[in-house]
DSSP file (Angstrom, degrees, kcal/mol; ACC not computed):
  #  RESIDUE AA STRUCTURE BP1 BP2  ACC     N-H-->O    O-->H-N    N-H-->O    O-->H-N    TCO  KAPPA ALPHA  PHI   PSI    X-CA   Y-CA   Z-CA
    1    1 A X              0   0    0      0, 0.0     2,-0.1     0, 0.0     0, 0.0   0.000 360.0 360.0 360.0 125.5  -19.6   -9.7   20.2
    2    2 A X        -     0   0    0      1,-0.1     2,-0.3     3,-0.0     3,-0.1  -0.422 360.0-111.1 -71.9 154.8  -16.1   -8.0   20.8
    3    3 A X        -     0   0    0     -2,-0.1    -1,-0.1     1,-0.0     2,-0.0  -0.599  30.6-120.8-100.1 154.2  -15.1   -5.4   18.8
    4    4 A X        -     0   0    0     -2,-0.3     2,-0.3     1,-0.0    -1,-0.0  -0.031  24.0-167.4 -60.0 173.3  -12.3   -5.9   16.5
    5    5 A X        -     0   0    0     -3,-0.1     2,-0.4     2,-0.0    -3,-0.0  -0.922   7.9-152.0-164.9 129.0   -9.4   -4.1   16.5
    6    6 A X        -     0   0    0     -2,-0.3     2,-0.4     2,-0.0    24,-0.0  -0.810  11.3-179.9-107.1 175.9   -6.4   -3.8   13.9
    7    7 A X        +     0   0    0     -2,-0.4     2,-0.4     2,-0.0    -2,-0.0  -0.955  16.4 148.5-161.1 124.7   -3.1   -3.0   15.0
    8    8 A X        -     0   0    0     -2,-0.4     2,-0.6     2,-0.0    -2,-0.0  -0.974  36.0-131.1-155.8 160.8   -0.3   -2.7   12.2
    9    9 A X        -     0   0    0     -2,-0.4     2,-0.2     2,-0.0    -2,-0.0  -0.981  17.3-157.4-144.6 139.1    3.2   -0.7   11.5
   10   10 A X        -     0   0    0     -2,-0.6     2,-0.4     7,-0.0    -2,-0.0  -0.767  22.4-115.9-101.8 148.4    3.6    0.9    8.4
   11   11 A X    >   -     0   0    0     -2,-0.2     3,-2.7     1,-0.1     7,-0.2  -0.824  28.3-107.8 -88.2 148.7    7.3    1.5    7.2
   12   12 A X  T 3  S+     0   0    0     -2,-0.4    -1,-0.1     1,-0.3    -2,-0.0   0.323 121.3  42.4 -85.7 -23.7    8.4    5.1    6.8
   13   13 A X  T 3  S+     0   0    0      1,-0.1     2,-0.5     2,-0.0    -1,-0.3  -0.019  84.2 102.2-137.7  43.8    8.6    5.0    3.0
   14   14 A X    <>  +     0   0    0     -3,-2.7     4,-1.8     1,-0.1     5,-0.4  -0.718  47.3 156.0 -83.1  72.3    4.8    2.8    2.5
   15   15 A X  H  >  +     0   0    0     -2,-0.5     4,-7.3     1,-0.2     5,-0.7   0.982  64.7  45.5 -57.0 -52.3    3.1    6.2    1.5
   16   16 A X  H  > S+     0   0    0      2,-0.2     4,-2.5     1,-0.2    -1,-0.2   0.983 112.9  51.0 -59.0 -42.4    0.2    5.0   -0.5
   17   17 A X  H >> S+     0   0    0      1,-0.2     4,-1.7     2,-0.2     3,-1.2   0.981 113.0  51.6 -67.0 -62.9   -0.8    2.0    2.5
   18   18 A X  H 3X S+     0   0    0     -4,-1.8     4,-1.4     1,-0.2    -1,-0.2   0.912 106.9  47.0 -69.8 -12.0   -0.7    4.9    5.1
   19   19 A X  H 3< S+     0   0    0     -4,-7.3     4,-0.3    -5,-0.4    -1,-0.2   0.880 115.4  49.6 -61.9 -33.3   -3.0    7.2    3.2
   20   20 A X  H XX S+     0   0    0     -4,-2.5     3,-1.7    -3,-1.2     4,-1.0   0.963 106.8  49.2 -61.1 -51.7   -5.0    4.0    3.0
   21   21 A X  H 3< S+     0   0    0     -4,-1.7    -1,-0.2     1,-0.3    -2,-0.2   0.760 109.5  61.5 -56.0 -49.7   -4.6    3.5    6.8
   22   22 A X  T 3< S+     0   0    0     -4,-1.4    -1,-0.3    -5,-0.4    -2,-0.2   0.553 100.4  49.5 -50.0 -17.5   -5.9    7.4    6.7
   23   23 A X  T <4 S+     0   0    0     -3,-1.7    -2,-0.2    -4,-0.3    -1,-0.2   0.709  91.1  99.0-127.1 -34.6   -9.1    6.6    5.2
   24   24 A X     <  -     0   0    0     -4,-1.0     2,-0.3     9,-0.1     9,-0.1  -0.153  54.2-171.9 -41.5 124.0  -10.0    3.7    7.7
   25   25 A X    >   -     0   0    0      1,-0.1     3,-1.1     0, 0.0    -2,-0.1  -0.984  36.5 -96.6-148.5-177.4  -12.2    4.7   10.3
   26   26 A X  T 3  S+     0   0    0      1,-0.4    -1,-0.1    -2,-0.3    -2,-0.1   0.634 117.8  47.3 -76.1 -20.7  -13.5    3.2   13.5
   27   27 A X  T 3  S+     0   0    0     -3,-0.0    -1,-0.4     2,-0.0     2,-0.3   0.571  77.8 125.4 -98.3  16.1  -16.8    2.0   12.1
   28   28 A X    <   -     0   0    0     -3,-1.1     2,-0.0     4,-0.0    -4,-0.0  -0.735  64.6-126.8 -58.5 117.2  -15.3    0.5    9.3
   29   29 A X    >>  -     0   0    0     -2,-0.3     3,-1.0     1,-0.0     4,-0.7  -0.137  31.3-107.0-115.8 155.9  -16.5   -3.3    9.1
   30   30 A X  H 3> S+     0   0    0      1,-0.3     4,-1.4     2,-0.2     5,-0.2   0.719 116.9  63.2 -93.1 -12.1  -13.3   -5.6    8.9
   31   31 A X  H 34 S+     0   0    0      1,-0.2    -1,-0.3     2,-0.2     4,-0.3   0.464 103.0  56.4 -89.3  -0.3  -13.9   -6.6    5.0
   32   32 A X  H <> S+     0   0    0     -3,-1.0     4,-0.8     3,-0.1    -1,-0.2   0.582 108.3  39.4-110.1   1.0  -13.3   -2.8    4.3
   33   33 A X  H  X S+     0   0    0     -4,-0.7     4,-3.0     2,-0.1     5,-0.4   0.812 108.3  54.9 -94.6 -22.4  -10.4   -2.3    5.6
   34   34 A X  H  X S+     0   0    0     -4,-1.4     4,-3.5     1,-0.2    -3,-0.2   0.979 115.5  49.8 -66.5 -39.0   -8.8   -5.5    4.5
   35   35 A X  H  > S+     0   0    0     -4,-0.3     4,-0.6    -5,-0.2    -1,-0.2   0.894 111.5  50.3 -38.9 -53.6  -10.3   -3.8    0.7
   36   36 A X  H  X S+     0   0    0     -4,-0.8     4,-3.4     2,-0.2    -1,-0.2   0.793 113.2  43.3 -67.2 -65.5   -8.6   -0.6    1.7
   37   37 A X  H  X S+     0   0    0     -4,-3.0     4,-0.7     1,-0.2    -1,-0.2   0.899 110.6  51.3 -67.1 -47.9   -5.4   -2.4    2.4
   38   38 A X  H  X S+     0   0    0     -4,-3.5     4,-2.8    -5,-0.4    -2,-0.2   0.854 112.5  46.2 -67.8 -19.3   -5.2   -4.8   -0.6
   39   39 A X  H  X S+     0   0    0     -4,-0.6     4,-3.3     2,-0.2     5,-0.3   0.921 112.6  54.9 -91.3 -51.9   -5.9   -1.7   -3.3
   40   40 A X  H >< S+     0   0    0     -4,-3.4     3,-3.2     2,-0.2     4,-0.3   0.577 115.8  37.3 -32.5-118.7   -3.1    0.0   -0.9
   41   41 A X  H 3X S+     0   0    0     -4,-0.7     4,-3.2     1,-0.3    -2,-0.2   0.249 113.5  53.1  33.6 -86.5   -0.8   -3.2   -1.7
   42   42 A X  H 3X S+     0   0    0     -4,-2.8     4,-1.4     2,-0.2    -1,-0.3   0.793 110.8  46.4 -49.6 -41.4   -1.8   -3.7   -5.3
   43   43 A X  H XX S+     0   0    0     -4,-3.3     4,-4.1    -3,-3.2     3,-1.2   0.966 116.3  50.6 -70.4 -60.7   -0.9    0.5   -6.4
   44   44 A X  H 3> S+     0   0    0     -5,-0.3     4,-2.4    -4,-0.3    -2,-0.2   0.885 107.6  47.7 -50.6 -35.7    2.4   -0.1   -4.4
   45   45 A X  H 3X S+     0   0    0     -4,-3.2     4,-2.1     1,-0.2    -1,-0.3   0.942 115.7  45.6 -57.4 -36.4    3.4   -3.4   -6.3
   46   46 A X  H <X S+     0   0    0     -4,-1.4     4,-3.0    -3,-1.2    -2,-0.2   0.912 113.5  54.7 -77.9 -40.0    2.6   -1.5   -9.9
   47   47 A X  H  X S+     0   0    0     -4,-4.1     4,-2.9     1,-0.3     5,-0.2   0.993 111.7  44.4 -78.3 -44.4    4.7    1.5   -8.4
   48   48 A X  H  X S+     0   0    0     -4,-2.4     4,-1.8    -5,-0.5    -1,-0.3   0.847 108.3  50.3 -44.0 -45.3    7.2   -0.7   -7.8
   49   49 A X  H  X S+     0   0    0     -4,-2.1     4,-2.5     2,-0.2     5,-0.2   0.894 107.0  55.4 -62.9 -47.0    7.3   -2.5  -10.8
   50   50 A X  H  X S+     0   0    0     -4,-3.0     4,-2.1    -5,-0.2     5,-0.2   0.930 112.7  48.5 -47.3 -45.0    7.3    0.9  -13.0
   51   51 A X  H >X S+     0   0    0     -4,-2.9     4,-3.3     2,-0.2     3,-1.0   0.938 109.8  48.0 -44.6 -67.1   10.6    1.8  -10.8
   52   52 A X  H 3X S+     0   0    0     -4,-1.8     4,-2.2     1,-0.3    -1,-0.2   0.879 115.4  46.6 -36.5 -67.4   12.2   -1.7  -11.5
   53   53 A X  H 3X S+     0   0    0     -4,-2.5     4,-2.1     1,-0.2    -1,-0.3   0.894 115.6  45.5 -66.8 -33.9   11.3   -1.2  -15.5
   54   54 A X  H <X S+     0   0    0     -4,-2.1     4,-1.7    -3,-1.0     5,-0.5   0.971 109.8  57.3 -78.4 -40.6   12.8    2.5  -15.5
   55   55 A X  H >X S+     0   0    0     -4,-3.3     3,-1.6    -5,-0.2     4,-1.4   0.865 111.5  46.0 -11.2 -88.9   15.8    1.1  -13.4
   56   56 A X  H 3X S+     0   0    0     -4,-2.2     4,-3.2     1,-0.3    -1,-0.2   0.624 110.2  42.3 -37.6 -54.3   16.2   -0.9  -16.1
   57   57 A X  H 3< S+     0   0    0     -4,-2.1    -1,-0.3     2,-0.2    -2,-0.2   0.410 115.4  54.9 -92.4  -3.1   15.8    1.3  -19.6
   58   58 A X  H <X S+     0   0    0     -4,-1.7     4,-1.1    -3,-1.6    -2,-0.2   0.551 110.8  44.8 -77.1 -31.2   18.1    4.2  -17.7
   59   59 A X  H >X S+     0   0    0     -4,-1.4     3,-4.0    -5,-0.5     2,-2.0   0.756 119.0  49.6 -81.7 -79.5   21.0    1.1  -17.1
   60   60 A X  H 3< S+     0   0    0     -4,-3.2    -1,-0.2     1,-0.3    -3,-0.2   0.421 111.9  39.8 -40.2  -4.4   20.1    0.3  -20.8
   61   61 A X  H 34 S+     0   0    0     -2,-2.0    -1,-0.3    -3,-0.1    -2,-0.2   0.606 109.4  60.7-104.8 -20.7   20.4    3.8  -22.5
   62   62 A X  H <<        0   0    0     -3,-4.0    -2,-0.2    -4,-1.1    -3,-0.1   0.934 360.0 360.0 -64.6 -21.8   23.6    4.7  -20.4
   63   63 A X     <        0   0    0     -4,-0.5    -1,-0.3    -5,-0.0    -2,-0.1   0.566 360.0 360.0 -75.1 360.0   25.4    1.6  -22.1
């Protein structure tokens, strides 16, 4: 069986997916990293959304 291999590029301001990317290691089976990577994902979507919503209530108090 050949061994798998990932290969990916993270952009400069993905923190939380490269600390995820950090925790991966070469015996890692391919359904834990893809784990690894979706829980990465999922905190960066929620951090995102918390930005978006304080965006929001900062435009809404300045008015």
């Amino acid at each position: 069986m050949a061994a798998e291999k990932l290969v990916a590029r993270i952009r400069k301001d993905d923190h939380l997916i490269r600390e995820h990317f950090d925790k991966i290691k070469t015996s890692d089976h391919p359904y834990e990293i893809r784990r690894l990577l979706e829980k990465a994902i999922k905190i960066e979507q929620e951090e995102q959304e918390l930005i978006e919503k304080v965006k929001k209530q900062l435009e809404l108090d300045a008015e």
